[in-house]
C-alpha positions as CSV (number, residue, x, y, z in Angstrom):
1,X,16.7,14.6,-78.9
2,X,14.9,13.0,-81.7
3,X,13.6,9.4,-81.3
4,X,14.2,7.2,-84.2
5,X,12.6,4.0,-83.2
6,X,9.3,2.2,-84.4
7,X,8.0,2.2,-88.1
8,X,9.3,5.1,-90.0
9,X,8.2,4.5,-93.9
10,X,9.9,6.4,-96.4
11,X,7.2,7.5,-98.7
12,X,6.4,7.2,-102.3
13,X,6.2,10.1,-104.8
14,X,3.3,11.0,-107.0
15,X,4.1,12.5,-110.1
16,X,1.6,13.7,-112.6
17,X,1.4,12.5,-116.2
18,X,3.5,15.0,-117.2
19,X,6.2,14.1,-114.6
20,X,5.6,17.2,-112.3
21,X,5.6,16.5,-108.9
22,X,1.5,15.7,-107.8
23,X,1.3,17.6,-104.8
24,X,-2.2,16.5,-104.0
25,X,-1.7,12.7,-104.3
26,X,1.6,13.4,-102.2
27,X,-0.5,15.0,-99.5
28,X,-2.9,12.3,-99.7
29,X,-0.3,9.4,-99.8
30,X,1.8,11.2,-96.6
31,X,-2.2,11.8,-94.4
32,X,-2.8,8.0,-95.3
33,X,0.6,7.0,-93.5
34,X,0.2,10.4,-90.6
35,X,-3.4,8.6,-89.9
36,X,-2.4,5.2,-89.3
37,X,-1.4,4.1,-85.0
38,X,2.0,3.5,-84.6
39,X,4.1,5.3,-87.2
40,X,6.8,7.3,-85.8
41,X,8.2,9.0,-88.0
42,X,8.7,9.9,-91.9
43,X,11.1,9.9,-94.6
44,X,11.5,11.7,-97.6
45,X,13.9,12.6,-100.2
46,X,14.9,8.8,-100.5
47,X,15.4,6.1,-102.7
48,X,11.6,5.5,-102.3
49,X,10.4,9.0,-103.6
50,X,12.7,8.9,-106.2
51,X,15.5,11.1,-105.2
52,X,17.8,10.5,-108.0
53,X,15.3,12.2,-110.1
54,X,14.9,15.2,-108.3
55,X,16.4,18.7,-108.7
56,X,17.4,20.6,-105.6
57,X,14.3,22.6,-105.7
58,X,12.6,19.9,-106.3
59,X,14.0,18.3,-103.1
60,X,13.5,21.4,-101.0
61,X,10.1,21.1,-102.2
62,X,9.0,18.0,-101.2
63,X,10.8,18.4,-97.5
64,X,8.4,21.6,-97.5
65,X,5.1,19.4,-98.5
66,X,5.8,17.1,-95.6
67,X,6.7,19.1,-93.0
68,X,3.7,21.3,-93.8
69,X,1.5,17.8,-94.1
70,X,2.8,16.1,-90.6
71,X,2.9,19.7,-88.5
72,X,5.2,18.0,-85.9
73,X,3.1,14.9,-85.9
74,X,5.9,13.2,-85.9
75,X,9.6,13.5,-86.5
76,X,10.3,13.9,-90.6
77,X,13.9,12.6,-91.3
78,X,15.3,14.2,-95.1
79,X,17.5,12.3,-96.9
80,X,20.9,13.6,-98.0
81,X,21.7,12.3,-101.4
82,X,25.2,13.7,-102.9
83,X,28.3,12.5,-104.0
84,X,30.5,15.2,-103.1
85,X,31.2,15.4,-99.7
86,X,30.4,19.1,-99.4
87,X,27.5,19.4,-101.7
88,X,26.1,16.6,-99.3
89,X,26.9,19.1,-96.4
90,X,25.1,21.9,-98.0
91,X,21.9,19.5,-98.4
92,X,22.5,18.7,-95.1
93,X,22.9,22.5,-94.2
94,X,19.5,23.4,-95.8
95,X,17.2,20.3,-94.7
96,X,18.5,21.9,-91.5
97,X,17.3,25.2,-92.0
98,X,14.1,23.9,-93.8
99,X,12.7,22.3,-90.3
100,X,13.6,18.9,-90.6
101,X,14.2,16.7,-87.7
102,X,16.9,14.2,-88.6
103,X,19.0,13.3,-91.6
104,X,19.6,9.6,-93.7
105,X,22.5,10.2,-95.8
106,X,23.4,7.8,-98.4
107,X,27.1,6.7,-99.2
108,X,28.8,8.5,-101.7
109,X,28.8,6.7,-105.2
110,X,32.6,7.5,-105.3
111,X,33.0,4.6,-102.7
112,X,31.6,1.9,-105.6
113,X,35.3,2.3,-106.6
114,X,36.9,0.3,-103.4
115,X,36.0,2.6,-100.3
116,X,36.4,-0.2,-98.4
117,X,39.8,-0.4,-98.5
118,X,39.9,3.4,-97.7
119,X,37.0,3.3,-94.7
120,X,38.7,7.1,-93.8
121,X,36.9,8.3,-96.9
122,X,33.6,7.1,-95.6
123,X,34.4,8.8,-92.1
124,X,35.5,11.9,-93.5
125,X,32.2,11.7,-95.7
126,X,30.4,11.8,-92.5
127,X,32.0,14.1,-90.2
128,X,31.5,16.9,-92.8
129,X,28.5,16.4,-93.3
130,X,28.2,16.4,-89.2
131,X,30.3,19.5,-89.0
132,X,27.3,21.6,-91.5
133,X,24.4,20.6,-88.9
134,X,23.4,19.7,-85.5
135,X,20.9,17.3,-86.6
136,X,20.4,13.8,-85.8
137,X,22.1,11.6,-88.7
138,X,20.9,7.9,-89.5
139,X,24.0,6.2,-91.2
140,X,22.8,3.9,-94.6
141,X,24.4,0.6,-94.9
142,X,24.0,-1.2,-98.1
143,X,23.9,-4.7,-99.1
144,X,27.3,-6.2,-98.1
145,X,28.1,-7.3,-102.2
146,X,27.7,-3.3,-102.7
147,X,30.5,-1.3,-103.9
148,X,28.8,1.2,-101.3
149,X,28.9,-0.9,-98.2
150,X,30.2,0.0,-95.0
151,X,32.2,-2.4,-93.2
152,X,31.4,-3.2,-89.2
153,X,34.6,-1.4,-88.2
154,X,34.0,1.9,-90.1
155,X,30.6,1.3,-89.1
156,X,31.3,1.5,-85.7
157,X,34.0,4.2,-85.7
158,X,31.1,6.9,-87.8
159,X,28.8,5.7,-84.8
160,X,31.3,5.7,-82.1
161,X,33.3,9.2,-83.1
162,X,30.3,11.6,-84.8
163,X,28.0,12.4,-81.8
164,X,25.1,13.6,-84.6
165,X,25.2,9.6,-86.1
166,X,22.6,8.2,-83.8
167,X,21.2,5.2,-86.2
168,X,21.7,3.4,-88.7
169,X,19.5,2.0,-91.4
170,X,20.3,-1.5,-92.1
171,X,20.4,-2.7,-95.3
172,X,22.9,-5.2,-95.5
173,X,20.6,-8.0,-97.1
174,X,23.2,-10.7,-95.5
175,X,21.9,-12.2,-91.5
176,X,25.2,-12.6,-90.3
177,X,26.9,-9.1,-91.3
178,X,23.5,-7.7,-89.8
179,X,23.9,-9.5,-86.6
180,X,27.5,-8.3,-86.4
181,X,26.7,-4.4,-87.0
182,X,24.1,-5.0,-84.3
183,X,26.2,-6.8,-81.8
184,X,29.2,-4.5,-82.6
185,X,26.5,-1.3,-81.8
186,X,25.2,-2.7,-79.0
187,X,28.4,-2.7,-77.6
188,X,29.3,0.7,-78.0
189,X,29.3,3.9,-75.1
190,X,26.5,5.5,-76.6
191,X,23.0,4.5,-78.1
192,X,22.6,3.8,-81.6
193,X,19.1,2.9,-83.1
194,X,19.2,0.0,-85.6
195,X,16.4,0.5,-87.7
196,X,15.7,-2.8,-90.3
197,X,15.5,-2.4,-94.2
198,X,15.5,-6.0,-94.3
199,X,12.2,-5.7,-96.4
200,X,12.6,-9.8,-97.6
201,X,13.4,-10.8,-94.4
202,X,12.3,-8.3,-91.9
203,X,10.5,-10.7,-89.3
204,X,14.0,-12.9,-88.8
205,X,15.8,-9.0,-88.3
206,X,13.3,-8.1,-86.0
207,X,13.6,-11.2,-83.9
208,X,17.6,-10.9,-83.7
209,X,17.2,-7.5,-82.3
210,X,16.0,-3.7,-83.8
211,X,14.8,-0.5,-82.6
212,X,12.6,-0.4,-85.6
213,X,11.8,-0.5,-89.3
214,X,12.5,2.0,-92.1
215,X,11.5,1.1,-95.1
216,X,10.0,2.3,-98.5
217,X,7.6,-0.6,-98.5
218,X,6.5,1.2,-95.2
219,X,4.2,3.0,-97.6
220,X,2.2,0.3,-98.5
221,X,2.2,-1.8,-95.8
222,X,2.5,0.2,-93.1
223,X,0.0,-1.0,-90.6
224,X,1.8,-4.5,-91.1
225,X,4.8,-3.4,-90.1
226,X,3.4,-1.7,-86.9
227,X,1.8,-5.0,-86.2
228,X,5.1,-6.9,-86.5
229,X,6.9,-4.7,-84.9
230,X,4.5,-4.5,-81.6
231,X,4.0,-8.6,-81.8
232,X,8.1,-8.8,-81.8
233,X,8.2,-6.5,-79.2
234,X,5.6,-8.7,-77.1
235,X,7.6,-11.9,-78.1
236,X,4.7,-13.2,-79.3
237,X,6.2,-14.7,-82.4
238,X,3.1,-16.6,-82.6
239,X,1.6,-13.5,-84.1
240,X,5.0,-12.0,-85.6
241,X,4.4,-15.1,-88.1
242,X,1.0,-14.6,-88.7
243,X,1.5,-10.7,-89.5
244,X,5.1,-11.6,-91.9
245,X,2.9,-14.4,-93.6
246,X,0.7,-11.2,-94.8
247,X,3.6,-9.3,-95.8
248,X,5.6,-11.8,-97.3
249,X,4.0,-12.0,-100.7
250,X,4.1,-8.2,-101.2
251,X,7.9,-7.9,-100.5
252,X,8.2,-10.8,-102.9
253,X,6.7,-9.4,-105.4
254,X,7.9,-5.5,-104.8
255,X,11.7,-6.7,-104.6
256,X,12.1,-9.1,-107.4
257,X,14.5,-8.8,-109.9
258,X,15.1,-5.8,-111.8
259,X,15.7,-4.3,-108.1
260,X,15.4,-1.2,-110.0
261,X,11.5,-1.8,-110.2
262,X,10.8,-1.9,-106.6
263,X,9.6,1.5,-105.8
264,X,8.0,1.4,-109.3
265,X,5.9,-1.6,-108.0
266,X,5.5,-0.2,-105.3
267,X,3.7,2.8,-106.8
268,X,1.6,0.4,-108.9
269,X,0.3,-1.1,-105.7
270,X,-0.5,2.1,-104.2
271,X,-2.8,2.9,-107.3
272,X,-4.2,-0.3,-106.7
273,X,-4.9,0.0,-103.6
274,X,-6.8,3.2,-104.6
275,X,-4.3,5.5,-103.0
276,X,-3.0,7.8,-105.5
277,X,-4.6,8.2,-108.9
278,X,-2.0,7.1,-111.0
279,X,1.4,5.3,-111.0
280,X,3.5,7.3,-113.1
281,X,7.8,7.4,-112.7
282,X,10.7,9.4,-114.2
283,X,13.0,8.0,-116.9
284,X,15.4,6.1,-116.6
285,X,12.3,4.3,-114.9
286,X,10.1,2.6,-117.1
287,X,6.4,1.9,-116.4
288,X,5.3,-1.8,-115.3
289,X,3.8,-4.2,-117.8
290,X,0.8,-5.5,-117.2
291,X,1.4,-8.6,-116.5
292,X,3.5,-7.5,-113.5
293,X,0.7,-5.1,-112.5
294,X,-1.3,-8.5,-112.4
295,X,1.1,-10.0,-109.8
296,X,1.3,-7.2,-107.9
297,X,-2.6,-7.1,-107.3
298,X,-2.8,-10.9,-106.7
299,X,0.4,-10.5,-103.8
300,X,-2.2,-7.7,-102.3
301,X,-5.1,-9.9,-102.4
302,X,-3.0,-12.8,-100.8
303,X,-1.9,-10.0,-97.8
304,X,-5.8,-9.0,-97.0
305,X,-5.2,-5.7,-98.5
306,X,-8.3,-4.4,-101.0
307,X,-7.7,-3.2,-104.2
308,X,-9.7,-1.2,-106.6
């Protein structure tokens, strides 16, 4: 089985002026993570490589870039991205085939319409997606004022009922719902890996109690997040401090509002960090204005992190 703990980022994706995928930069970005101590895994396909934007083929190709780039390094997780239930399943289906290890599948946008007072849609979501592959599946829970949000009790009935859903990716942006979905997993038969997204606050979530982080600022502060991680894991919260005082500014500045810019600063901050050549996104994504470009370098600076 598939061990999804530790610092899993979910990596960034390139494009070229032209808005083709830029497989070199990708390659480059994905060895700069690969090459770093402590990352255990990789994921692609996600809200961080701009999924949304991406054809099937276009998917299938990235999944193909990184499983050729990592070479069983370490465990590549895909994401599944659908709305309907059994076009998730065939994504699912083909990830599978493809080589990947494990699976993040995103809620349906058909639950923004009240899902919550029908949690045997998400479940049914879930088990056919389960029923198309015998991968490992992370479940993604989003903020708890999202239309897309999971409550603890279907939570825990996907983890509880679907052998494949062995983790979850916690998002829920709110402490106390997070603290309940990790007390309510704890408790269950099986093992479920709670792996943090709480990118603004990700040294309290990691002091409450996580098997690890995945995150798309994983791909820019990566090493950080090994560092916090390990330092948590000592209890030295001493040094957990020390290490979340770095990252702090550059999860300020990457998740401000619009939301919808935070993978798009993100990508600034990896061309200013010299990492890829250039910083360009796919409508509806608009590039950053300069000023913001500005704020993103100084938030770098104030981390110890050298731009160009």
């Amino acid at each position: 089985m598939v061990q999804l703990r530790g610092v899993i980022p979910a990596h960034l994706l390139p494009f070229t002026a032209d808005l083709e995928i830029d497989e070199r930069n990708l390659r480059r970005h994905l060895r700069g993570l690969l090459d770093l101590d402590g990352i255990s895994g990789i994921t692609t396909n996600a809200h961080a490589s701009e999924v949304a934007t991406l054809t099937a083929d276009e998917q299938r190709r990235v999944l193909d870039i990184v499983l050729d780039e990592v070479r069983g390094e370490v465990p590549v997780i895909s994401g599944v991205y659908q709305d309907g239930s059994a076009k998730a399943a065939r994504i699912a289906a083909e990830a599978e085939r493809a080589g990947a290890d494990a699976l993040l599948v995103f809620p349906s946008g058909v639950f923004e319409g009240g899902s919550q007072q029908r949690p045997e849609m998400a479940f049914g979501h879930y088990s056919e997606i389960a029923a198309a592959t015998s991968l490992p599946m992370i479940a993604f829970v989003y903020p708890a004022t999202s239309g897309l949000r999971l409550g603890t009790d279907a939570l825990v009935r996907i983890c509880s009922e679907i052998d494949n859903v062995v983790a979850v990716k916690e998002w829920s942006n709110d402490i106390v719902a997070y603290e309940r979905n990790l007390n309510a997993l704890r408790a269950l038969d099986k093992p479920v890996s709670v792996l943090s997204s709480f990118s603004r606050s990700l040294l309290a979530s990691l002091v409450l109690g996580a098997d690890g982080v995945l995150s798309g600022h994983g791909s820019i502060v990566a090493d950080l997040h090994v560092e916090l991680f390990r330092a948590v894991e000592k209890q030295d919260l001493a040094q957990a401090r020390r290490v979340w005082e770095r990252i702090r500014p550059v999860a300020e500045v990457c998740y401000e509002d619009p939301f919808l810019d935070g993978h798009n600063r993100m990508k600034v901050a990896l061309e200013l960090l010299g990492r890829i050549d250039e910083a360009h996104v796919r409508p509806p994504l608009q590039p950053i204005p300069d000023p913001d470009r500005r704020r993103i370098g100084e938030a770098l600076r104030r981390a110890g992190l050298e731009t160009t």
